[in-house]
C-alpha positions, 0 to 999 in steps of 0.5 A: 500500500503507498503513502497516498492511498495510506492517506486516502488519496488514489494514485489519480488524484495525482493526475493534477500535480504530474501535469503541473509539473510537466506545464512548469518544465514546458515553461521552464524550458521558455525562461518564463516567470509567473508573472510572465506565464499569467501574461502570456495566458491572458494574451492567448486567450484574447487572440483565441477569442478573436480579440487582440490587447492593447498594452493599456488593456495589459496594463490593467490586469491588477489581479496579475501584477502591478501595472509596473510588473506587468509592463516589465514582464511584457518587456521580457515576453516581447525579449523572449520572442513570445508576443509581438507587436501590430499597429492598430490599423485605424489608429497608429498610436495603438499598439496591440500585442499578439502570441508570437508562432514560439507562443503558439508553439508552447501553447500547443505543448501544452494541450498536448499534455491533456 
């Protein structure tokens, strides 16, 4: 009998923790943060909801970071070839931030996992 069944757990209730774990080795491989990941998540999932974010729209993502944080960690996912940026086409003083195809590529390893 194991440890985890010993403590009322069955063996697939470690289903959760072996994902996340092989998630962080993903996005170790990537040299991304926390703050980094949570930023690029919501970046993805405004572009696969046909929406793309403003770097003001970015900013005000409080339940992530501070506007200062956020803004650094978007610096380093624009460093790390993860985000890109467009020009809004009606109004060039908009910059709208979109998934790079390395973000994409992480994403789709990701799904991979499930």
């Amino acid at each position: 009998m194991s440890i985890s069944t010993l403590n009322g757990i069955e063996p697939i209730d470690s289903c959760y923790l072996n994902f996340s774990k092989l998630a962080e080795k993903i996005d170790q491989s990537y040299g991304l943060s926390v703050t980094e990941i949570r930023l690029l998540n919501e970046i993805l999932e405004s572009y696969l909801d046909g929406r793309v974010m403003s770097v003001t729209g970015l900013l005000m993502l409080k339940e992530i970071a501070s506007p200062a944080s956020l803004h650094a960690a978007l610096k380093k996912l624009i460093k790390k070839n993860m985000v890109t940026l467009s020009i809004d086409e009606s109004d060039e003083r908009i910059k709208r931030r979109t998934p790079s195809p390395l973000a994409l590529t992480r994403l789709k390893k990701l799904n991979k996992l499930f």
